[in-house]
N, C-alpha and C positions, 0 to 999 in steps of 0.2 A: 208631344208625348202626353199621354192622360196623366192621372191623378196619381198609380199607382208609379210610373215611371217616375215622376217626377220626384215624388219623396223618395225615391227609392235608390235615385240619382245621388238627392240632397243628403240622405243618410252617407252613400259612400264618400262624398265632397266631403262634409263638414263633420260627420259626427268622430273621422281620425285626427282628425286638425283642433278644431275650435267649436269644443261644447257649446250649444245652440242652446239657452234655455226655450226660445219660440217654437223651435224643434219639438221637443218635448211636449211643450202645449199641448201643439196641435196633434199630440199621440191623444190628445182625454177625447178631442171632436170624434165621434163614434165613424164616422169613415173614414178621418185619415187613419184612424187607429186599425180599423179592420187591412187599408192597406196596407201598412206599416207593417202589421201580422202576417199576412199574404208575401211578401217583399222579404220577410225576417224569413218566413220558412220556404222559401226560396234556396236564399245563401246556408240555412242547416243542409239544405238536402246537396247543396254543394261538399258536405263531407265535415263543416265544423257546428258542434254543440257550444252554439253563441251563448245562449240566455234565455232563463224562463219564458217563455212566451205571453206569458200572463202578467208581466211585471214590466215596470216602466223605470224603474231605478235606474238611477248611473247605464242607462241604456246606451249613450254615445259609447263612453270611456268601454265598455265591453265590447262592442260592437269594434272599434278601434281596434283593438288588441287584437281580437280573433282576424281581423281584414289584413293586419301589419302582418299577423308571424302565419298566416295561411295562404295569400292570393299574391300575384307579382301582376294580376294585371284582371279586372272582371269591367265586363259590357253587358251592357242593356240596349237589345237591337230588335227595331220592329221586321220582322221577318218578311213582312208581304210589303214596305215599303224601301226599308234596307237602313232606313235615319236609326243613329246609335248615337248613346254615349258612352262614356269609357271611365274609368278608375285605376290610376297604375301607382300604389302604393310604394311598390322596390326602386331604387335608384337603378338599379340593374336592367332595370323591365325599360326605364325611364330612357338608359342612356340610347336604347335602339329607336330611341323617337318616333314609334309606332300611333299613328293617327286617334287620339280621346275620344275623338267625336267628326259626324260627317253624314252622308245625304245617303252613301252606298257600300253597306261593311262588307259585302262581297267581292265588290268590285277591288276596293282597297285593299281586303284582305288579299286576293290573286297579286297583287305588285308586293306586296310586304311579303308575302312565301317567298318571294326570286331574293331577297334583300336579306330578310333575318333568320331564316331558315336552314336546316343543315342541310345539303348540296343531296345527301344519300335521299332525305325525307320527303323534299320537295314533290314529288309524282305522286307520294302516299299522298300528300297533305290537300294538293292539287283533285286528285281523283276522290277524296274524302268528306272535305272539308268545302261542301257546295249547298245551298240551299234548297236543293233537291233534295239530297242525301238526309239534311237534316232532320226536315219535314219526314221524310220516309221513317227515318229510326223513332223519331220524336211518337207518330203514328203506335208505334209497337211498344216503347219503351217509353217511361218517365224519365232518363236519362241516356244522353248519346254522351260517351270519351271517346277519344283520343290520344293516345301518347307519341310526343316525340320529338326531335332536337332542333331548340332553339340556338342560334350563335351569338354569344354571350360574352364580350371580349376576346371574337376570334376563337371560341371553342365549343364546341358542342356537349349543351346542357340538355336533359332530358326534364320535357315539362308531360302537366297530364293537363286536357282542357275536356270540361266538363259544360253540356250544353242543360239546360232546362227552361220549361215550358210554366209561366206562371200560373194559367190552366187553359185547359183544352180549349176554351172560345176565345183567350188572349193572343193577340198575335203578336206579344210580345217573347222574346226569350232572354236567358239570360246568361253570359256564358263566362266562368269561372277557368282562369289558368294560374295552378301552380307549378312549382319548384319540384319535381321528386326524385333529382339527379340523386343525390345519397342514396335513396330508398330504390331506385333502378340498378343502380348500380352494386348494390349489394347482391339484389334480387339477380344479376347476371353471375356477379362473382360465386354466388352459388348455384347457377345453374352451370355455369362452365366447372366448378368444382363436381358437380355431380357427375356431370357429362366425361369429365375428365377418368373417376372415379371408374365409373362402367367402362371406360373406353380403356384405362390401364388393365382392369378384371379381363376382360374381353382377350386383350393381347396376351395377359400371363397366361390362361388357360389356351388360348389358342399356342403359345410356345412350351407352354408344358407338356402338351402333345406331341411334342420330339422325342421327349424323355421318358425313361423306363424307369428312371430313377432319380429322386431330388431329395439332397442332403440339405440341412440347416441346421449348418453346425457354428457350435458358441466357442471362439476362437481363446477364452480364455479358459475357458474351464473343460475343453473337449466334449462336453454333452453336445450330442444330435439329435435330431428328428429325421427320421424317411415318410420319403411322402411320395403315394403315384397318384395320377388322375383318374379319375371316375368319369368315364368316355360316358353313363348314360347320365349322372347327375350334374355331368360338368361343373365338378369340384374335385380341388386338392383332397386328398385321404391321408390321415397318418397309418402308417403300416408296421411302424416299429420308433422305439427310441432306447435310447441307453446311453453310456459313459465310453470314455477313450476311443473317439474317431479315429484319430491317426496308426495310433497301435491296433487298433481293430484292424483297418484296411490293410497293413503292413501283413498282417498273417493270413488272412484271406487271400492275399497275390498271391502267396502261396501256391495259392490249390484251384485257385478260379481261373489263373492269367495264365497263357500259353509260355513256357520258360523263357523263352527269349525276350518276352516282353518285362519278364520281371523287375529284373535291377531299375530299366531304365522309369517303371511306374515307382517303383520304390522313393526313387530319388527325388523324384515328381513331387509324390505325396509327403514328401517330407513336411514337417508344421515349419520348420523355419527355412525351408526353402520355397514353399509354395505362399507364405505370406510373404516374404521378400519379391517375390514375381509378380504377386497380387499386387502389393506397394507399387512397383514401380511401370506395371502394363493395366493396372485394375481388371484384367481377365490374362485367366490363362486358361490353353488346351492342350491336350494328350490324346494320342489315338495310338491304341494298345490293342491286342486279341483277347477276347473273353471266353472261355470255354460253357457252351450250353450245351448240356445234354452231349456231350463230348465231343463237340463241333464246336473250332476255334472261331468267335465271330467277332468282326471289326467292331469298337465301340471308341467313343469317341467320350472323353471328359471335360466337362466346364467348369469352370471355377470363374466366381468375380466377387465382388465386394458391395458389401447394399450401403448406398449413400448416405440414407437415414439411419445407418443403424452398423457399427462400426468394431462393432463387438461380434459379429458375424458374417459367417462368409456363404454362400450359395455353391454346393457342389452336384454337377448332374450330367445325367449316365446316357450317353444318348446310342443307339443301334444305326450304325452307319456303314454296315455291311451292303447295303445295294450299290450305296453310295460311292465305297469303295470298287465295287464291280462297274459301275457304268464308267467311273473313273478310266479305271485301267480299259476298257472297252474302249473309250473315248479314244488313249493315249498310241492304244493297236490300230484303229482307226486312225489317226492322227497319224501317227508314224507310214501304216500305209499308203496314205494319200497323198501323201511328202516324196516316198519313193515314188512311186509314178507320175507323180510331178517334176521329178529327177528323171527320169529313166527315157531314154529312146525306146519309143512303143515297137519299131521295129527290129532292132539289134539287141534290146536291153542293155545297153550298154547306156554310160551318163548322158544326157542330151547338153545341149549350149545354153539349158538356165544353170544346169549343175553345174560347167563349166562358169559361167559368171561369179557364180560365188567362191569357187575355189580360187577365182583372178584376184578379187575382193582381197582374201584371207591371206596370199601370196604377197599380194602389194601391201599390206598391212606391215609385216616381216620386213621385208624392203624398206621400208619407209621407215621402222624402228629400227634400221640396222642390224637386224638378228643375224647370225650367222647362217649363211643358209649352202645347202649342193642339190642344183637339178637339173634336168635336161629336157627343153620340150622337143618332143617327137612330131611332126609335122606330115599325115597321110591324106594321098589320093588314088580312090580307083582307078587305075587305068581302062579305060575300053567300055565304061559304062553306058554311054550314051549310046555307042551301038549297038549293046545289047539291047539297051530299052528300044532302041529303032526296029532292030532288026527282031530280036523275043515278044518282045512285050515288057510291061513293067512288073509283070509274075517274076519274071525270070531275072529281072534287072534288080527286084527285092532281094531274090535267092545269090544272086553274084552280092549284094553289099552286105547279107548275113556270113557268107563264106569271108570276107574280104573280115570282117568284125573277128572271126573266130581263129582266122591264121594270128589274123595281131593279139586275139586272147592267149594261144597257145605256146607263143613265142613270148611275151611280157608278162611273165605268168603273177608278177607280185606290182603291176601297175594299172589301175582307173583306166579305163578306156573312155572317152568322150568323143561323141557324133556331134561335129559340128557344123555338119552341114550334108546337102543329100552324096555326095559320094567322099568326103571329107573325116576325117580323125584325127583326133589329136590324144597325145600323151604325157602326160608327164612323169620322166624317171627320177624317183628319190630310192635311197637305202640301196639292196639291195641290187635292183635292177640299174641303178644309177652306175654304179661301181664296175658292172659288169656290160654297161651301155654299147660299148665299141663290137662288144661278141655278137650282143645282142643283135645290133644292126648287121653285122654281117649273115648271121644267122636267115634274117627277114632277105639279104639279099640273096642269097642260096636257093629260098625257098621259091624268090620271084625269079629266078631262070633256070627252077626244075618247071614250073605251072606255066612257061612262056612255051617251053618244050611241046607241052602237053593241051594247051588253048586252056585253062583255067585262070582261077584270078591271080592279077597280078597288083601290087599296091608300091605304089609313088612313095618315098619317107625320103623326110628332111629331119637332120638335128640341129642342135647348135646345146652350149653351154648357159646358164646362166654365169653373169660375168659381174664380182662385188665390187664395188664404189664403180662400174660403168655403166650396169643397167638399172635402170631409175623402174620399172616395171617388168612383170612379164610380158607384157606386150613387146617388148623391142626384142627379148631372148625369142619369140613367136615369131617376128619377121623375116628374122636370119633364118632359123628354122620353116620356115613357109619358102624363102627365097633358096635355101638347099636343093629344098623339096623337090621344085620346078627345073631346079639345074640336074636333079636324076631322072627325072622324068625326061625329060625331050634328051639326056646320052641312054635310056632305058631302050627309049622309042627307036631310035637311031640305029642303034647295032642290030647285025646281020645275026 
């Protein structure tokens, strides 16, 4: 190291520790004095106002003071060679055992980034913090920093390190790292306050935008304010205020709210029932008719409670009339899509998902022991297959729509279900239940006037449901299916 490194080493060594009077001296010898100067306004230009620069006084013991409560760790590194030495004042700085002194502060410094470094900073610090870099910024500026997190008992401490050039033909530098976690940290907590600040303005304006109308009303004293938004200045407007909210709104239902909706707004808006609802959900809603221009329109009201501020409540008026329409739209849609989901596209009659559910809902019954009377009905086309052989399947539709519309006309108060392609099933409750025995004879009337005649004919099986012996509809289905087959082949049979 030259002359100026070396006192400038000795200064950081000794003048924290143990006042050197030979130290001193050798500040009168006119060059070590001008380095001594040079060396001093180095470490000001590091950010602390040491000491007169013209005085020699109690120069250690200030020098001390400023290096303890400002630096946790400052080097003095020849840049075009890499040999440093080092000064680490803090115990803190101390206990990460980071190299004082050595032949290549680059090289060392790249393994102490993987070691004391915070895990997020390492790439910056890496990509940064090179002798290239240095040199480059040093070039442009008298000063290169850097901030960023040191691990410090396992935590990440935010340091700032500050690089400087002792001058332009010295190829030495000098490189100063403090402590500014407090002063980071604050500086964050106020930008996330800010950030926070804009970002809540941001959201109430944008959800004030729902509303036509916002109360802020003072739950002790009934005074409000009305306020709507200013779509071009995007801000809240006061538009009116005065005394007694609650009784205000009670006589305005009157004459604004569509009658039917009245009592039930009233009741709403009551002071001691709408705080109690607020107490115990912190929001309530009401969706009432409002009459504009003598057109009843859906609106919808909020109520909730402001966290910070407990003596007020937030009430607001929102137009929820589309809302309502795509609703019900939805629900017509919904509901249509359900039936044809249900429905035999060919018969219109239920298909075998409707039937599955209705099985569901049956066995449910069953299985509670409810009291129940039914009867499943068990049909099959006779003669389809040849139709379809010998017609076509035009014809052979036309034969199971006819075959669908005898069994409509005859069970005139029972679900018809296609369960299959020439297949039906029924089940008799109430009224047709009661009258099931007519009925079936009826169906069998009709099957040898249309045998007479070559039109359709339909196979039917019943059977009873039977309490405490059938565990399901499925087994009242069986009997009823195995009927079915025993009419059908004495159907087929007779002359």
């Amino acid at each position: 190291m030259d002359n100026t490194s070396t006192l400038f080493y000795e200064i950081l060594r000794k003048a924290s520790t143990n006042p050197d009077k030979n130290l001193i001296n050798k500040l009168n010898d006119t060059e070590y004095k001008k380095d001594f100067l040079e060396a001093l306004s180095v470490i000001n230009d590091l950010g602390y106002d040491l000491i007169d620069s013209s005085s020699t006084d109690d120069t250690n013991n200030k020098i001390s003071r400023a290096l303890i409560s400002g630096f946790i760790g400052i080097y003095y590194v020849n840049i075009v060679t890499g040999s440093y030495l080092g000064y680490t004042p803090s115990c803190t700085y101390k206990a990460l055992k980071i190299e004082e002194s050595g032949t290549d502060f680059f090289s060392d410094t790249l393994k102490n980034i993987e070691r004391v470094i915070y895990s997020a900073d390492r790439e910056y610090m890496r990509k940064n913090f090179t002798k290239e870099n240095i040199n480059k910024e040093l070039s442009k500026n008298k000063i290169f920093s850097l901030v960023y997190r040191l691990l410090i008992e396992n935590e990440p401490v935010y340091v700032m390190l500050k690089v400087f050039k002792l001058s332009d033909a010295d190829e030495n530098i000098v490189i100063g790292i403090s402590n500014i976690d407090k002063l980071k940290r604050q500086e964050l907590e106020y930008k996330n306050k800010m950030e926070e600040n804009i970002t809540y303005t941001n959201i109430a304006l944008a959800l004030a935008k729902n509303f036509f109308d916002i109360y802020y009303v003072n739950t002790e004293t009934d005074d409000y304010k009305e306020y709507r938004i200013d779509s071009e200045q995007q801000k809240l407007i006061l538009i009116s205020e005065g005394p007694h909210f609650f009784d205000a709104s009670k006589i305005n239902a009157k004459t604004e709210l569509v009658a039917e909706d009245v009592d039930k707004f009233l009741k709403a808006i009551d002071k001691k029932n709408l705080l109690a609802e607020l107490k115990e959900n912190k929001t309530f809603r009401l969706t009432y008719r409002q009459i504009f221009d003598s057109v009843p329109v859906y609106v919808r009201l909020t109520a909730l409670n402001l966290i910070q501020d407990s003596s007020h409540i937030i009430i607001a008026i929102s137009n929820i009339d589309k809302e309502i329409e795509r609703e019900r739209e939805y629900e017509k849609n919904l509901e249509a899509e359900k039936i044809i989901a249900r429905t035999d596209a060919l018969t219109k009659a239920k298909n075998k998902y409707s039937y599955g559910e209705t099985e569901k809902i049956i066995n449910a019954h069953i299985k509670s022991n409810a009291s129940l009377e039914f009867s499943v009905v068990v049909c099959d086309i006779n003669y389809l297959k040849q139709v379809n052989d010998l017609y076509g399947h035009d014809a052979g539709d036309k034969y199971i729509i006819e075959a669908k519309n005898i069994l409509s006309k005859i069970f005139k108060n029972t679900t018809i279900y296609r369960i299959g392609g020439d297949e039906f099933l029924l089940i008799l409750e109430g009224t047709d239940y009661y009258k099931r025995d007519h009925l079936m004879e009826t169906l069998n009337e009709k099957n040898e006037k249309n045998r007479n005649t070559n039109k359709v004919t339909i196979a039917c099986g019943i059977s009873d449901y039977i309490k405490d012996q059938d565990q399901n509809i499925n087994q009242v289905f069986l009997r009823a299916d195995k009927n079915m087959y025993e009419y059908k082949n004495k159907f087929k049979n007779q002359k």
